[in-house]
N, C-alpha and C positions, 0 to 999 in steps of 0.2 A: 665456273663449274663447281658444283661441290665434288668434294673429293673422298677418297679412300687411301688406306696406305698404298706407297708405292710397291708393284710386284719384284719377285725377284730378277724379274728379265729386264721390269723397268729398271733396277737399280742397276744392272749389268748395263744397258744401253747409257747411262750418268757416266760411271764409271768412274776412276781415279780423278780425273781433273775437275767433276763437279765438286767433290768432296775436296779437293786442294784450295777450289774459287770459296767454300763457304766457309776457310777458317781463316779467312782475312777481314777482320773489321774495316769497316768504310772508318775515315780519319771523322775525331770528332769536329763538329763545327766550332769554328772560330767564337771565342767569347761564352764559350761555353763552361760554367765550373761544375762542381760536384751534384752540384742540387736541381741540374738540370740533367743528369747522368743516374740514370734509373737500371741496377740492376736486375736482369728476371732469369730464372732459373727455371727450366721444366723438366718434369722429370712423369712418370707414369700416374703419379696421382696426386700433384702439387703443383703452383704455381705460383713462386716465393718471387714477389714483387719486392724490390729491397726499402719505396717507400709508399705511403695509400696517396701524397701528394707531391705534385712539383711547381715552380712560378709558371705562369705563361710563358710562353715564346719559342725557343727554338729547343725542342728536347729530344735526349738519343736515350734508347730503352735497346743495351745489350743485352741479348737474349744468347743464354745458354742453356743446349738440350744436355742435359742427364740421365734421359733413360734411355730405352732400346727400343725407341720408334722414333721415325718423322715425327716432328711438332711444328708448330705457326703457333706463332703469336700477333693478336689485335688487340688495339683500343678501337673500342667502341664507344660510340654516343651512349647517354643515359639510356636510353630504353633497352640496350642491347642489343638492339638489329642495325644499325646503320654503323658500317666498320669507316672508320674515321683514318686509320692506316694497319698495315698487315706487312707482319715478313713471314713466309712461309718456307718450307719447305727446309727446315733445317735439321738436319742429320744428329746422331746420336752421336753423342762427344763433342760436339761442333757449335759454335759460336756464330750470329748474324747481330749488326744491328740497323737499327729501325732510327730515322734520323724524320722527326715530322715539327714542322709550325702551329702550336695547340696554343689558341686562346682561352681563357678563364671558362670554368664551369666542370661539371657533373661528367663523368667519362665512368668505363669498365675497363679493367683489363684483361685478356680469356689466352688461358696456354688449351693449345687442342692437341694432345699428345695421340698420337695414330692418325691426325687430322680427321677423325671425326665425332660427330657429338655437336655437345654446344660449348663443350670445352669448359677447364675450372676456371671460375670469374671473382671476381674482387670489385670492390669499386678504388675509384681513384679518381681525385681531384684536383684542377690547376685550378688554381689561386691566381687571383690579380696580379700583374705584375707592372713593373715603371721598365721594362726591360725596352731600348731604343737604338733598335737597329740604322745604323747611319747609312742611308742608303742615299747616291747621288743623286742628281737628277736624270742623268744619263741610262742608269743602272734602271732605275723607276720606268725610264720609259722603256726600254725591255722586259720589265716584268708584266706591266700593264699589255703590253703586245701579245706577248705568251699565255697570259692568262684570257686574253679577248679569242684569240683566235684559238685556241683550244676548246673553249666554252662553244665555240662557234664550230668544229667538227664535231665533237661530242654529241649537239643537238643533230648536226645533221644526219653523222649516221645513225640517231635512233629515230630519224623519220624515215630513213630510208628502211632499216631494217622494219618499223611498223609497214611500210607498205608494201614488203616483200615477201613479211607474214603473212597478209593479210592474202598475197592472191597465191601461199602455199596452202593454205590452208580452203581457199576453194577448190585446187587442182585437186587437193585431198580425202575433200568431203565429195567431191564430183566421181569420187571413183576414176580419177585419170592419172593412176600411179606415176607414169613416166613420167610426166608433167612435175609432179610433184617430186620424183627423185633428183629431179634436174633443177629446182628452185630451190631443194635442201641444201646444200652449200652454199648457195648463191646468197641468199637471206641471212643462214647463218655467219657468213662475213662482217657482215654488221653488226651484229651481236658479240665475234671477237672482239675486233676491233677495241671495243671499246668494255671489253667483260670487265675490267678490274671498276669502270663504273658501276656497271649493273651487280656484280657481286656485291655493289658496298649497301645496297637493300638488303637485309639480310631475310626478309619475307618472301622478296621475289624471286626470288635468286632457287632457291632450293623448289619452286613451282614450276619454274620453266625450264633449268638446266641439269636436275640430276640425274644422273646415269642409274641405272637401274643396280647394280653393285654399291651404290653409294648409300643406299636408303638405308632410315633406321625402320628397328622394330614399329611397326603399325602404321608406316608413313606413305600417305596415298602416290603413289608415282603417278605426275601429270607431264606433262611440257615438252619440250623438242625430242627429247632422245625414246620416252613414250613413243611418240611417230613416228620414230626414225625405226626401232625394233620392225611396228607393223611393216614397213615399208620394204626393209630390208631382213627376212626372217629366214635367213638361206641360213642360218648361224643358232637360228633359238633350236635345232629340233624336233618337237614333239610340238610346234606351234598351232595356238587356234587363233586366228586373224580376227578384227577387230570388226564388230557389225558396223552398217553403215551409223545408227544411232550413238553407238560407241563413240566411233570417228568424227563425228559432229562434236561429239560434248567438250573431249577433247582439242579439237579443231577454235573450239568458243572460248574454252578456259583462256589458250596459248593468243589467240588476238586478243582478251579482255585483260590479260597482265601485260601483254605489251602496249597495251595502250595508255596502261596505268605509269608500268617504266618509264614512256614517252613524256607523261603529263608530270612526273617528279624529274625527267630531267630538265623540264625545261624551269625548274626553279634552282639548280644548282647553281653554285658559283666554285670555279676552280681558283687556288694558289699554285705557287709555282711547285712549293713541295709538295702539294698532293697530283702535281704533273708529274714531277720528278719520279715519285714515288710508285706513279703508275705503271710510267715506262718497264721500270724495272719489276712490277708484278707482273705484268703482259708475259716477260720474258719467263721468268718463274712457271705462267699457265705453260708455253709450251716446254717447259722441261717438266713440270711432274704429269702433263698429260698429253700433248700433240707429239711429241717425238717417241713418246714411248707407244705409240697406236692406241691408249685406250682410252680415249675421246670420245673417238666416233666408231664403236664397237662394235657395229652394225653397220652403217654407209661406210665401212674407211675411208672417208672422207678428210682423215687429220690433217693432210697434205695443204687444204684450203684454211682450217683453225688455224694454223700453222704461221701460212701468210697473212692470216689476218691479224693475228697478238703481235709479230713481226711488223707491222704497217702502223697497228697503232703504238706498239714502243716508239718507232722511227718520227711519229709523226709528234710525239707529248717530247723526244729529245729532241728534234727538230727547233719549238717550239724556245727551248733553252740554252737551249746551242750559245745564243751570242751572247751568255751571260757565261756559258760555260767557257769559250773562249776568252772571254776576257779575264776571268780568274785563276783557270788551270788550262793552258790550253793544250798540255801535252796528253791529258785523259780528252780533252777533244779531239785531239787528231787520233787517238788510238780506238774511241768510239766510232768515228768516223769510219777509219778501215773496219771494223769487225762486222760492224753493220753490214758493209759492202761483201769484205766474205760469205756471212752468212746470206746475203741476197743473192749471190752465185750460185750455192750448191742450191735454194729454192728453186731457182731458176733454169737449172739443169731439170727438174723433174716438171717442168708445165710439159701438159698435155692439152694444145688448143687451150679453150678458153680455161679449163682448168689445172689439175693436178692429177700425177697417176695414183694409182689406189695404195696404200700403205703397204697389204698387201705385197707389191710388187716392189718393194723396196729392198734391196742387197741387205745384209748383214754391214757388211762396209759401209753403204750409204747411209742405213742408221746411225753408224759409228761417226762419221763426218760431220754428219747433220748435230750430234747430240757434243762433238768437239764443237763446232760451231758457235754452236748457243751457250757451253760453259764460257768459251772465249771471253764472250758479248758479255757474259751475267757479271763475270768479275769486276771488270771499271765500269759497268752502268749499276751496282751495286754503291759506289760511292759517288754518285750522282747526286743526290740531295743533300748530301754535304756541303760540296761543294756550291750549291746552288743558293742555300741557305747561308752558307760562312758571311 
């Protein structure tokens, strides 16, 4: 999703223990010296990258917020839209780092102080390196499993979610509302699941998922949450509902960038670190937007986001599990439980095939839900460490 600063209720819902999980660095990887240890600094109208290059290979980019808003930090691909890896959501005064596998070439780096914009950029360059990670044969074939069968959910759920666009978007254009409020969740699963993918387009991303609170000056609001408003308008007011010609065009944009998302994923290739890496962003979406309700601001629908960025964490740590176990496996058994707590209190709120409405969520049960997921964010934050060491 694109984003906006966190509200103040959302930062009450975080609360002390998010802010406790983000001022622990994830441990640096093993073999790592100074010149693969990139410090960055953000602050309100700076982003003091400590060098413009590093060698190839295993590098950690601490990030420290200095001013008085949420920042994220990415490296981007040269062009600037394709985010290569991303730590988000980190607090004023507050330290995170970013631990990713960059081979040689053309990169950017972008601090987004308020999390939004396009954030201040730099370029930045990895250099060639002789850098030779001893990796067994054993090890190898764990990586290669992880990285096969990830590449291989990843595609699946974005055929699924293209096909579930595709018949939301007739129940939509048919004028058969119910139909269509009842496919909105269901479709959008697929799209969780797997957002820290599709976020890393950074063209498409902002076409089909921004909330309408997130837009910049002059920027045409298209995509899921666009429909979602019309669909669900008990909340806008003074609403004038979308013509049927309207709702076609609309209807045409959101199947023709999903089909485009489908057709670029199916050229990716995943690493372990950018599985590693994803987990722990999944987790990230639903702490600065599924647990605080403003996701789905119109369907409250956050319930099913929810479980979705939750499934796909589980399924990208699943994935490295038995590398994680074999090198730390006291943060495996403690991901292990949290995941499992956190699957509990979900679990407490299905309603039949879904979720109850946000909505109807206790104060308490937010509070649970929102311990929950700090729990989880802290040792699967030093996950690609360990995965890369």
């Amino acid at each position: 999703m694109t984003r906006r600063p966190l509200t103040a209720l959302a930062l009450l819902a975080l609360a002390v223990p998010a802010l406790a999980s983000c001022t622990e660095n994830a441990p640096a990887a093993e073999g790592g010296g100074d010149d693969r240890t990139v410090t960055v600094t953000s602050s309100a109208d700076a982003c003091e990258v400590s060098t413009t290059e590093a060698p190839a290979g295993t590098l950690s980019f601490d990030v420290t917020n200095a001013g008085d808003e949420v920042t994220e930090f990415y490296l981007l691909g040269e062009d600037g839209l394709r985010i290569v890896a991303e730590v988000e959501n980190v607090g004023p005064q507050l330290s995170r780092q970013l631990v990713v596998n960059a081979p040689a070439g053309e990169y950017m780096t972008a601090c987004k102080p308020g999390m939004v914009g396009e954030g201040i950029r730099s370029a930045f360059t990895v250099t060639p390196s002789d850098e030779e990670v001893e990796v067994s044969a054993d090890e190898q074939e764990l990586v290669d499993a992880a990285e096969s069968s990830y590449q291989t959910y990843v595609q699946d759920q974005s055929d699924q979610l293209l096909v579930k666009t595709r018949e939301f978007a007739e129940d939509y254009t048919s004028g058969d509302d119910d139909a269509a409020r009842a496919m909105y969740p269901d479709a959008r699963t697929h799209w969780e699941r797997i957002e820290t993918v599709a976020e890393s387009f950074g063209d498409l991303d902002p076409r089909m998922d921004a909330r309408e609170a997130d837009l910049e000056p002059g920027q045409r609001w298209t995509g899921w949450h666009r429909m979602e408003k019309d669909l669900w308008p008990q909340r806008a007011g003074d609403y004038t509902p979308l013509t049927d010609a309207q709702r076609q065009t609309f209807a045409d944009d959101l199947v023709a960038n999903t089909e485009e998302l489908d057709e670029r994923i199916g050229e990716l290739e995943f690493t372990v670190d950018q599985i590693a890496n994803g987990s722990r962003g999944l987790l990230e979406e639903v702490a600065t937007g599924k647990v605080t309700g403003e996701e789905e601001y119109w369907s409250r629908t956050d319930l099913w986001d929810f479980q979705a960025n939750v499934d796909g964490a589980r399924v990208g740590y699943d994935g490295v599990a038995p590398i994680v176990e074999g090198k730390d496996a006291e943060l495996a058994s403690q991901l292990e439980l949290r995941f499992t707590d956190l699957q509990e209190l979900l679990d407490a709120q299905r309603v039949g095939d879904g979720f109850t409405s946000y909505d109807d969520l206790t104060k308490q049960e937010v509070r649970e839900l929102a311990d929950a997921v700090n729990a989880l964010s802290e040792p699967l934050s030093r996950l690609t460490a360990v995965v890369v060491a």
